[in-house]
ZAMARGU-4260 file (C-alpha; in steps of 0.2 Angstrom, whole numbers, plus 5000, padded with zeros to 4 digits):
<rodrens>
0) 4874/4928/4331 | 4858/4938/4340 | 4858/4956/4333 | 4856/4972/4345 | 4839/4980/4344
5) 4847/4996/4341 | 4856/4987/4325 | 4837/4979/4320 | 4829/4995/4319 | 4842/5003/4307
10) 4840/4990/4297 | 4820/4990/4296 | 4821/5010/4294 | 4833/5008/4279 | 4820/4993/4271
15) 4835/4982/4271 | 4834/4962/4276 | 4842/4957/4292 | 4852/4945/4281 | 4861/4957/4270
20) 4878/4962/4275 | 4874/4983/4277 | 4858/4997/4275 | 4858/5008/4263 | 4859/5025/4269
25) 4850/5039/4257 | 4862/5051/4248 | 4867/5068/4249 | 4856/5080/4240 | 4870/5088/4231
30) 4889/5080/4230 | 4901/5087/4242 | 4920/5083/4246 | 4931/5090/4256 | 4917/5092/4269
35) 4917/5095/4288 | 4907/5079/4297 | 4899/5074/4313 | 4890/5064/4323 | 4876/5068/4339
40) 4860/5060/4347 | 4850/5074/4343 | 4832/5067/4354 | 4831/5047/4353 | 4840/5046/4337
45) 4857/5046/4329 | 4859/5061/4315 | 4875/5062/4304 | 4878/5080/4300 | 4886/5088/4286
50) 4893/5103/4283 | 4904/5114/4268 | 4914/5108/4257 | 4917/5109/4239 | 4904/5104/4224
55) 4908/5092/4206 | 4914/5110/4198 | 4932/5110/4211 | 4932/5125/4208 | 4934/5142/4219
60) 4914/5146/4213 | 4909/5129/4220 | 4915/5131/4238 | 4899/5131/4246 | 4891/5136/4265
65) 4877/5124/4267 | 4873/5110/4281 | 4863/5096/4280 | 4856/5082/4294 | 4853/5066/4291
70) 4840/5058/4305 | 4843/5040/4305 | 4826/5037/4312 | 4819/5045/4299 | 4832/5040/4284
75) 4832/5056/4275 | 4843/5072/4274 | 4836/5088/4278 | 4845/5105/4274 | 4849/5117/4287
80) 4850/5136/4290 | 4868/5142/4280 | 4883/5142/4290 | 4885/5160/4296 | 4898/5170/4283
85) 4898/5175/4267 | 4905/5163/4259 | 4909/5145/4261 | 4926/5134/4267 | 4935/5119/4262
90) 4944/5108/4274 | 4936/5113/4292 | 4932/5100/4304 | 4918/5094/4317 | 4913/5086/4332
95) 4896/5084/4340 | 4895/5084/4359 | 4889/5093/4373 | 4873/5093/4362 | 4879/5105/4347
100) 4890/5104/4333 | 4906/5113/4334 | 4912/5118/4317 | 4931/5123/4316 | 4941/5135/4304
105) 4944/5128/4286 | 4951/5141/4271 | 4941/5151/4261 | 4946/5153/4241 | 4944/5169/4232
110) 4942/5172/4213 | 4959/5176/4210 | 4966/5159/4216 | 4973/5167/4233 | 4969/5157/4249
115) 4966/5163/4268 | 4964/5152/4284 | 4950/5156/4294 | 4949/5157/4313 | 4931/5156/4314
120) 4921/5143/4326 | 4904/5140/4322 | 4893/5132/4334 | 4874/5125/4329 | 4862/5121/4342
125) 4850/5106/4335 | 4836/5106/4348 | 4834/5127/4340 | 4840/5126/4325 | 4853/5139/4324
130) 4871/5144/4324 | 4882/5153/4336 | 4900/5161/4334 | 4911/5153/4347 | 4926/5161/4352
135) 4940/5160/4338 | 4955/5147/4337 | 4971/5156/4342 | 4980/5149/4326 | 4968/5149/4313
140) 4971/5130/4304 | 4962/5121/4293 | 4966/5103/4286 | 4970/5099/4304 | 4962/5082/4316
145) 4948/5086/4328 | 4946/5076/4342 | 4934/5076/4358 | 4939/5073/4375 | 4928/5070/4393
150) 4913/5076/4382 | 4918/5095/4388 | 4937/5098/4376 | 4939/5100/4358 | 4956/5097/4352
155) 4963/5104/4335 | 4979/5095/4332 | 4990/5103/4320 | 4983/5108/4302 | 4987/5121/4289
160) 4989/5138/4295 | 4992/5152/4279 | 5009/5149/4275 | 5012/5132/4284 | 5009/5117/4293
165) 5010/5121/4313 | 5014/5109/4326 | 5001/5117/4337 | 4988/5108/4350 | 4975/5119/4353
170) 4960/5114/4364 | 4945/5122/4366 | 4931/5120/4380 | 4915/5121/4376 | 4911/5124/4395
175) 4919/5141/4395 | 4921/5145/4379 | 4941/5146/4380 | 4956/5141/4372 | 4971/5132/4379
180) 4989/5126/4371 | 4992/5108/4373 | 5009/5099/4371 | 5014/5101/4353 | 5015/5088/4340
185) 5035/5083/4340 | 5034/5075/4323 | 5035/5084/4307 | 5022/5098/4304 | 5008/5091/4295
190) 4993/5094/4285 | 4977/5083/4280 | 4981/5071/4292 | 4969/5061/4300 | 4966/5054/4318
195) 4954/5051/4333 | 4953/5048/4352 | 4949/5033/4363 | 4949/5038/4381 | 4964/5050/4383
200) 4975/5041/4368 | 4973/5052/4351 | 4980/5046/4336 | 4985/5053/4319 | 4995/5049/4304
205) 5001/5054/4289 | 4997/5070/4281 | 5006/5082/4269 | 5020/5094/4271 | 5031/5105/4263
210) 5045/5095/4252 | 5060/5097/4257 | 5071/5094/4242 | 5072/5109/4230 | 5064/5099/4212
215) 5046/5089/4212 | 5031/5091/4220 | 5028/5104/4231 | 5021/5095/4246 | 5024/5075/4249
220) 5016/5063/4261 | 5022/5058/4277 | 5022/5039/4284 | 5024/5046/4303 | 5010/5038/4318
225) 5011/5047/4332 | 5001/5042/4349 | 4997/5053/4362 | 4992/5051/4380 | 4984/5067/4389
230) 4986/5068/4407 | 4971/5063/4417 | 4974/5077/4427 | 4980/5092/4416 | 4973/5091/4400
235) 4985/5101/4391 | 5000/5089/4393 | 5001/5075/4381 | 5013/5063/4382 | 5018/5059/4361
240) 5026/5046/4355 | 5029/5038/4338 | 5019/5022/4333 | 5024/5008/4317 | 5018/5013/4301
245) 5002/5009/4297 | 4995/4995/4281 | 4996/5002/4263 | 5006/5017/4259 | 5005/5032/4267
250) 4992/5044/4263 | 4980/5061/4263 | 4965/5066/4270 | 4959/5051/4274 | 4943/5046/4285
255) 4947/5044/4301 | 4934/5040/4316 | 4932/5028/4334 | 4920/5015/4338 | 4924/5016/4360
260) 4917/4998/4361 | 4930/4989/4352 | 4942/5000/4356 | 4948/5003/4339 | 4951/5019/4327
265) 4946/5016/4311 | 4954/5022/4294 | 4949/5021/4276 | 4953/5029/4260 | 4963/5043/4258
270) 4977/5046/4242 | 4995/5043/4240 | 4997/5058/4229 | 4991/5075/4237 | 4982/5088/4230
275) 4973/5105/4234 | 4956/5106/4230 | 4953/5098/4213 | 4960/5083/4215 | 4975/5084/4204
280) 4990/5081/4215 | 5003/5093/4215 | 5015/5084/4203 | 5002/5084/4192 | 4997/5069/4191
285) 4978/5067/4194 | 4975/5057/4212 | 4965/5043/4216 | 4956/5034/4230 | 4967/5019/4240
290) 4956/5003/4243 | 4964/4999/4259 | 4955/5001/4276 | 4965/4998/4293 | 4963/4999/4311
295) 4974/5007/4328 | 4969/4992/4341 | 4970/5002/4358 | 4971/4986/4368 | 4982/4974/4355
300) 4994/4994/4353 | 4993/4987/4335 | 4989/4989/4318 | 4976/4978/4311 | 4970/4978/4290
305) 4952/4979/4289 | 4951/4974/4267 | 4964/4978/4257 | 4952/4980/4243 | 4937/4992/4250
310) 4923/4994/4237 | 4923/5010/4230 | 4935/5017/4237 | 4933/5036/4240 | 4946/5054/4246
315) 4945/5072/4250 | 4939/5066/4267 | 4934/5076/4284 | 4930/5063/4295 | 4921/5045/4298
320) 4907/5040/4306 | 4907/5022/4316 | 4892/5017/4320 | 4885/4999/4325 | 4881/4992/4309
325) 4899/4999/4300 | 4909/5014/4295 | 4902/5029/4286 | 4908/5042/4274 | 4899/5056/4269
330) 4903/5063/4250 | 4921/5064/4244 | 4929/5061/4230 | 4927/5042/4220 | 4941/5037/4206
335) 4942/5050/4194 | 4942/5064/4206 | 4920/5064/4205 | 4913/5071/4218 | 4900/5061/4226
340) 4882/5062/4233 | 4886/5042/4240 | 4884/5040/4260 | 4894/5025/4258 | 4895/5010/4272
345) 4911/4997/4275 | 4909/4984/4285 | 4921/4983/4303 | 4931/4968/4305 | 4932/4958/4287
350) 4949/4956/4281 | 4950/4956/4261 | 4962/4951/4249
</rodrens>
């Protein structure tokens, strides 16, 4: 099978042969999980960015504000200026388009334990190198699915907002620098579920919420898929409706991204156990990484199992990044709850056993 020249020069920039099954990408300078993810074309290249997020201490002291770029043309992360605040967030998400990186919400830990959602929108312009405040989300969330639309609309679909999960749709354009409220979400109010957009079809799954029975955990996963189809001409109405369950159990905060050409949303790790911040699930139990890696096939309006047995396996994820030569995650958490400086690559299409 001829190779793509754009797929040939990454693997030459990474030093890899055009036999082996994946590059090597370079790691973080410092681990991060639970950290906000993007990609953009920033001049002729592709660059993976990288923002917040908590350090190998999970504690509120290791929340950090930093950003980092990775340039795939040049194979190695730089740092960029702070994020704008005083102090850093867990659990905010990113989309590049339009040029910049919009950064949304997230929560903020003090020393004392207590937890606040912020309504903050951070924008960073590449071509200047700097950060803009853009107007703030109506219903500060955080822990919520981020999905770009027409290469103009953000959508923000439900998420964590102080006291509970919301069922909000909140969509921001980047053109005007306004919100809007979109259909809400008509399945059970979740948290640290994960999801992405092909064309006007978004899908999530999964997430936490609160548990309804009065003894064990307080917050359990949920097994629901929902798709949602936004009207071509008004793009706050979104027609929802429920999915199958996806392969493997259900799960939190799992990487979740779209490769458009295949017409697929990809999604891999995750846990079956949530947690908060340190990785210790809220029954107490410390939580661990799944090994299964699935697929929503736009076209086939099916569930496909990419491996059931992903090589180190990672959580605490944000987002993932599809590019041509496989899926990327960016930090997160391996098995035993370590946090991570691995940039790690899985392949798109092998089923495993």
């Amino acid at each position: 099978m001829k190779k793509s020249p754009s797929i040939l020069v990454l693997l030459v920039v990474f030093g890899v042969s055009v036999r082996a099954a994946a590059p090597r990408f370079a790691p973080l300078p410092d681990p991060v999980s639970n950290n906000a993810v993007a990609s953009l074309k920033v001049g002729k290249h592709l660059s993976l960015f990288t923002m917040m997020g908590i350090g190998p201490g999970k504690t509120w002291k290791d929340v950090s504000n930093s950003a980092y770029q990775l340039d795939l043309g040049a194979g190695k992360w730089s740092e960029l200026r702070q994020i704008p605040g005083t102090a850093g967030r867990l659990a905010a998400t990113a989309i590049g388009i339009r040029g910049h990186v919009f950064l949304f919400g997230g929560y903020m830990v003090a020393g004392d334990g207590s937890e606040s959602t912020i309504p903050d929108v951070d924008v960073y312009q590449p071509v200047d190198h700097r950060w803009y405040r853009g107007a703030d989300i109506p219903v500060p969330v955080d822990d919520a699915v981020s999905v770009g639309y027409r290469d103009r609309y953000i959508y923000l679909v439900g998420g964590w907002s102080n006291n509970d999960a919301v069922r909000n749709v909140q969509i921001y354009d980047t053109e005007k620098n306004i919100w809007h409220q979109g259909t809400p979400i008509p399945g059970i109010p979740v948290f640290g579920h994960a999801g992405a957009v092909i064309g006007n079809t978004i899908i999530y799954v999964d997430g936490a919420y609160k548990n309804p029975a009065g003894a064990g955990p307080r917050y359990i996963t949920s097994d629901e898929c929902w798709m949602g189809k936004i009207d071509h001409h008004d793009v706050t109405k979104i027609v929802w409706s429920k999915i199958p369950v996806h392969p493997g159990n259900a799960r939190y905060r799992i990487a979740a991204g779209t490769a458009g050409k295949e017409q697929k949303i990809y999604f891999s790790g995750g846990t079956d156990n949530p947690y908060n911040y340190n990785g210790i699930g809220y029954d107490g139990r410390p939580s661990e990484p799944s090994a299964v890696t699935f697929a929503w096939s736009v076209k086939g309006s099916k569930w496909e199992t990419i491996s059931e047995n992903t090589p180190d396996p990672t959580m605490d994820h944000r987002g993932l990044i599809v590019t041509p030569v496989g899926l990327i995650t960016v930090g997160g958490m391996e098995k035993g709850q370590k946090v991570t400086t691995r940039v790690g690559i899985l392949p798109k299409g092998t089923k495993g056993k």
